[in-house]
Backbone as a printed PyTorch tensor [residue, N CA C, xyz], in Angstrom:
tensor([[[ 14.1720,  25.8980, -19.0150],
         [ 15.2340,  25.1210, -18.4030],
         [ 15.5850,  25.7340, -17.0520]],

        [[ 15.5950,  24.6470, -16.2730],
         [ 15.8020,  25.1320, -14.6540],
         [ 17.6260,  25.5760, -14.4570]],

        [[ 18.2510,  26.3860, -14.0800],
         [ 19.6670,  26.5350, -13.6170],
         [ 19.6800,  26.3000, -12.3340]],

        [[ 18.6110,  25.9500, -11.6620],
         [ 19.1150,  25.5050,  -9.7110],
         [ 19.4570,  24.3230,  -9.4510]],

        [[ 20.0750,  24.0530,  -8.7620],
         [ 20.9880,  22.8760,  -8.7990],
         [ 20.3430,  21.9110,  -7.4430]],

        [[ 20.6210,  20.9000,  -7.3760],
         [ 20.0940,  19.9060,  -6.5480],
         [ 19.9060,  20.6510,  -4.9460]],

        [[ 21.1340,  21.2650,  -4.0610],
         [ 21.3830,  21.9450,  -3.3920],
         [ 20.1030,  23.2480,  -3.2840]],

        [[ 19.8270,  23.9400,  -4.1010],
         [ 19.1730,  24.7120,  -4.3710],
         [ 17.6500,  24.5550,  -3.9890]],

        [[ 17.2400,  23.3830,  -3.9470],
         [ 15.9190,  22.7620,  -3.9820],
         [ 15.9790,  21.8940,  -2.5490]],

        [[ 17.2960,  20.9680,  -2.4120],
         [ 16.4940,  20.1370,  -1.5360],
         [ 17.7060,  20.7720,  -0.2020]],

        [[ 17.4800,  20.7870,   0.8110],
         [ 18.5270,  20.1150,   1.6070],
         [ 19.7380,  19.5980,   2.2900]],

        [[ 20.8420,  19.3200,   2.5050],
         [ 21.8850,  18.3820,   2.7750],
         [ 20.9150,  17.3150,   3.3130]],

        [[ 20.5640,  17.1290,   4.6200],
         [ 19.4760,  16.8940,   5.7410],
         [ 18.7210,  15.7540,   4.8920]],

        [[ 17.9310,  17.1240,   4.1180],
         [ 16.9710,  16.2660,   3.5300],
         [ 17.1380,  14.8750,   2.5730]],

        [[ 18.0500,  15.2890,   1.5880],
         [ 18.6510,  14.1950,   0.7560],
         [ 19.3080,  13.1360,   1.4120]],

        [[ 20.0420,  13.2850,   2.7260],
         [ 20.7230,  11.6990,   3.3410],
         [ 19.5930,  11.3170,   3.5670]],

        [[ 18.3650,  11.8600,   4.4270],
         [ 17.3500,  10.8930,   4.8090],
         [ 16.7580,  10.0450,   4.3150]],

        [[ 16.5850,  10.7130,   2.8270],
         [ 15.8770,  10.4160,   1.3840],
         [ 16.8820,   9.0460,   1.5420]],

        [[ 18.0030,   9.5220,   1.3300],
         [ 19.1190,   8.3430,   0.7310],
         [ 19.0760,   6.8450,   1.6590]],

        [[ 19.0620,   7.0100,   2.9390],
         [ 18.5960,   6.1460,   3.8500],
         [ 17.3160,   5.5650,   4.0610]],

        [[ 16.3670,   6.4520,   3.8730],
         [ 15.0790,   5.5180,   3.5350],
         [ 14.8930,   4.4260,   2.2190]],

        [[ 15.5590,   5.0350,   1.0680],
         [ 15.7270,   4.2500,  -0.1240],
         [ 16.8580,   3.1380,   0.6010]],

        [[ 17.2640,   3.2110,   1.0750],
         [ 18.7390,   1.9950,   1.3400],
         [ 17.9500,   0.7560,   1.9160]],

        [[ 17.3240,   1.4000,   3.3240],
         [ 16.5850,   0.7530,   4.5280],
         [ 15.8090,  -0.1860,   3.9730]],

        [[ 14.4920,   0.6780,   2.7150],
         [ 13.3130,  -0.0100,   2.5500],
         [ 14.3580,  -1.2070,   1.2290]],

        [[ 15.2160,  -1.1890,   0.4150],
         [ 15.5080,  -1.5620,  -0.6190],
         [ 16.4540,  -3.1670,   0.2330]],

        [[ 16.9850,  -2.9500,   1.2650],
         [ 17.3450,  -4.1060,   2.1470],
         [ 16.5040,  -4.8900,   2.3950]],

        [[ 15.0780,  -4.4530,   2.3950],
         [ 13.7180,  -5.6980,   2.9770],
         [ 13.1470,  -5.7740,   1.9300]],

        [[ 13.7510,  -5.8190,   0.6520],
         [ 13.1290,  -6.0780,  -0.7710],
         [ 12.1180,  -5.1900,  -1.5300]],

        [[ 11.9790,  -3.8140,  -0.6260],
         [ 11.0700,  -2.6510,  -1.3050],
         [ 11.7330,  -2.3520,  -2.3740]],

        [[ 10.7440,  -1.4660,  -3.5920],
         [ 11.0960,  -0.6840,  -4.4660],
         [ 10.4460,   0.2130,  -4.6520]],

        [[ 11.1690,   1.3130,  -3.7390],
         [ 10.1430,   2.8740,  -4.2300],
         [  9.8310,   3.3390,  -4.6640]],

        [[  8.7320,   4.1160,  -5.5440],
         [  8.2420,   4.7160,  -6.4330],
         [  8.7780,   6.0260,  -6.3960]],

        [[  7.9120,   6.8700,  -6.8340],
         [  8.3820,   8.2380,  -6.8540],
         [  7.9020,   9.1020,  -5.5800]],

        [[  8.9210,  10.1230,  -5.2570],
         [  8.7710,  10.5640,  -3.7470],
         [  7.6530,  11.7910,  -3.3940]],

        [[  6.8650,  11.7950,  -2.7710],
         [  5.6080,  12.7960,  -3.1400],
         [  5.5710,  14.0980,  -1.8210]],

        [[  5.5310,  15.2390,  -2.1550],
         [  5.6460,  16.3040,  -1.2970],
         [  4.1670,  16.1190,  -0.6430]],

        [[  3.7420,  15.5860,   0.8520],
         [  2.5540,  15.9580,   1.5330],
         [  2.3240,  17.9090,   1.8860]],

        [[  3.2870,  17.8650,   2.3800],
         [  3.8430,  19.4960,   2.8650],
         [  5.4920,  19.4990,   2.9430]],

        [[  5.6570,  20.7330,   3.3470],
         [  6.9820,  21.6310,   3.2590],
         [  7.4530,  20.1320,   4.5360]],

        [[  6.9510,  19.8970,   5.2990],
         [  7.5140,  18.8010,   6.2860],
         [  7.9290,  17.2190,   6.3500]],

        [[  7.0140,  16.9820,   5.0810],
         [  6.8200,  15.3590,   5.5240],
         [  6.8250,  14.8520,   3.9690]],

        [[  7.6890,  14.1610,   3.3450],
         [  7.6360,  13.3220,   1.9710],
         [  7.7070,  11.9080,   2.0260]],

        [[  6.4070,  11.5060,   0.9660],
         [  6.2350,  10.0660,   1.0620],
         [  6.3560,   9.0380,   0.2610]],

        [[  6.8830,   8.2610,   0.4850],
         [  7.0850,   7.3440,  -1.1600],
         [  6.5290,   6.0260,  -0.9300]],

        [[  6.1350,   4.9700,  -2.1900],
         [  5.7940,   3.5950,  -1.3960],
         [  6.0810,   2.4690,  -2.4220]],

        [[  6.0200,   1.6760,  -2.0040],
         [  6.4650,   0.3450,  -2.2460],
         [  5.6390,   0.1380,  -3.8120]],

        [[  6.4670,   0.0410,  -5.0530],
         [  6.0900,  -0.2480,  -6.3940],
         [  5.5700,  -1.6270,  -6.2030]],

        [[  5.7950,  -2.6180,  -5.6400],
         [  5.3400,  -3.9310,  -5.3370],
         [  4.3130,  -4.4670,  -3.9360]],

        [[  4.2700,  -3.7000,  -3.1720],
         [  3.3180,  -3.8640,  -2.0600],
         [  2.2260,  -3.0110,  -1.3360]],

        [[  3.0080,  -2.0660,  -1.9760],
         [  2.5830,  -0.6530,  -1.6660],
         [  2.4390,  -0.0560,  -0.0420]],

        [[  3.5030,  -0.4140,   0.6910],
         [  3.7820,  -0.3590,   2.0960],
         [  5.1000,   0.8620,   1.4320]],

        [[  4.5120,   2.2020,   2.5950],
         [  5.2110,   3.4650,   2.8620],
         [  6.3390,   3.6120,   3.5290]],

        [[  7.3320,   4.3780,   2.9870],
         [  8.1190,   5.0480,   3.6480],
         [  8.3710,   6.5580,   3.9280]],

        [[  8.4750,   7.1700,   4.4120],
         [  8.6530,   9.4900,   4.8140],
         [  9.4420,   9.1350,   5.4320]],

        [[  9.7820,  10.5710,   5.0640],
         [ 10.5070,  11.5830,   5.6110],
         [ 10.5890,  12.9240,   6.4810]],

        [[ 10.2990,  12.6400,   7.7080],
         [  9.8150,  13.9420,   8.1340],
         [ 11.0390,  14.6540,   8.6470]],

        [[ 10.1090,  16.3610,   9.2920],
         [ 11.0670,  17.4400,   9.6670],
         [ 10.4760,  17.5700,  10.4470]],

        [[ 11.2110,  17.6280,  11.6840],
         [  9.9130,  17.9430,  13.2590],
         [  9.8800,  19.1210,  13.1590]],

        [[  8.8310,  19.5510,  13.9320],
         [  8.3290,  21.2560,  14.0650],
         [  9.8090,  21.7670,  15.0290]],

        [[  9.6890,  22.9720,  14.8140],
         [ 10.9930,  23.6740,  15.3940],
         [ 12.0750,  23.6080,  15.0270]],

        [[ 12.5880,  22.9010,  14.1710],
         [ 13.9540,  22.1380,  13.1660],
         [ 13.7730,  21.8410,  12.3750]],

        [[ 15.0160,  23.1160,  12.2270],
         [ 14.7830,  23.1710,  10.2420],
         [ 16.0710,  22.5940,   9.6110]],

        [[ 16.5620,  21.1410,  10.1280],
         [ 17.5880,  20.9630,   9.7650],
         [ 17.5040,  19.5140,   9.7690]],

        [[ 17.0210,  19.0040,  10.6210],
         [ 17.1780,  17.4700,  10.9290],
         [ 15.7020,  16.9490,  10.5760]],

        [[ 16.0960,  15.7660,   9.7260],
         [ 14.7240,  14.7100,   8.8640],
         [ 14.7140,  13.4060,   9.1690]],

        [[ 13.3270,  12.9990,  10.4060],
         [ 13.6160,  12.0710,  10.4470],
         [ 12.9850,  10.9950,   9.0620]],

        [[ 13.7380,   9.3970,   9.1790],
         [ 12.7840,   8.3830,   8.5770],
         [ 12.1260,   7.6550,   9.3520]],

        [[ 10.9930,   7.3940,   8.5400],
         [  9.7720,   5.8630,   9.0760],
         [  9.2890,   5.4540,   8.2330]],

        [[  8.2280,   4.5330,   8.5590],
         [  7.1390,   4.1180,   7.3940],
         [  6.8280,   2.4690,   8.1140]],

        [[  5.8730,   1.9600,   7.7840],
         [  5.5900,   0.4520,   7.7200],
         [  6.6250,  -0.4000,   6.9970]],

        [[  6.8280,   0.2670,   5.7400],
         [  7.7000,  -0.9860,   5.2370],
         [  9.1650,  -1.0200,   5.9540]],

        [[  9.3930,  -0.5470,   7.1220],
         [ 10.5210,  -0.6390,   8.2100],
         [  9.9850,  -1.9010,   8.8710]],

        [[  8.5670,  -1.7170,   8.8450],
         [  8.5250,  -2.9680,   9.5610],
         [  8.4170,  -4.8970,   9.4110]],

        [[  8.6940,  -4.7060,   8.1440],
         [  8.5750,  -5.7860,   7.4700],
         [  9.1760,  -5.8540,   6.2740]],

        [[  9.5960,  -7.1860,   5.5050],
         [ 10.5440,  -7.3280,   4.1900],
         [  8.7690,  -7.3660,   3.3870]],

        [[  8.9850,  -6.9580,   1.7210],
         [  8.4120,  -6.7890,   1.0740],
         [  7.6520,  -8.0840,   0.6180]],

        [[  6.2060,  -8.1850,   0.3830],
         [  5.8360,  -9.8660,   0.0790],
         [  6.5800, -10.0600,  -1.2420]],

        [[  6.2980,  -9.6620,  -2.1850],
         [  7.1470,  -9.6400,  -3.3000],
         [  8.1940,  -9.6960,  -3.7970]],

        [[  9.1570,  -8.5480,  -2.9610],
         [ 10.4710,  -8.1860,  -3.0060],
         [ 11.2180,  -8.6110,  -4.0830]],

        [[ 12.3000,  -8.3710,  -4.4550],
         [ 12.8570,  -8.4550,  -5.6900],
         [ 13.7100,  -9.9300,  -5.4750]],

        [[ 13.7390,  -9.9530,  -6.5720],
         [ 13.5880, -11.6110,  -7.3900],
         [ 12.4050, -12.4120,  -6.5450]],

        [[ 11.6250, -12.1850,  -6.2400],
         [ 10.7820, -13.4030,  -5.5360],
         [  9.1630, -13.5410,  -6.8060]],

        [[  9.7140, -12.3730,  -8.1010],
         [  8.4700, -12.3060,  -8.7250],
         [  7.3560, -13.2130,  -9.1550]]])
């Protein structure tokens, strides 16, 4: 059993970004899967229904600020929820 606490593992930084990419992609009808560590910099998750990406990155030199992107910014989901 783990005793480290959310804090412990991720972030402040990291978790709003997280929280905003889930908001962003979930407004254009995405539904994210589970979030996958590429490296210590960059986490990626993608679309359970289209499979169009969203990350999270950390620019080099800053160790504090995460940005978001992905394709599915650029478009609503074909699928998207209720359209099943």
């Amino acid at each position: 059993m783990s005793t480290y606490g959310v804090n412990d593992v991720y972030g402040v930084d990291e978790l709003e970004a997280t929280g905003r990419a889930v908001v962003e992609a979930h407004e254009r009808g995405h539904d994210l899967g589970e979030w996958r560590p590429i490296n210590e910099r960059m986490r990626v998750a993608g679309c359970r229904l289209c499979g169009q990406l969203v990350w999270i990155v950390r620019p080099p030199g800053d160790e504090e600020t995460w940005r978001v992107g992905g394709n599915a910014f650029n478009a609503g989901c074909e699928r998207g929820f209720g359209k099943g």
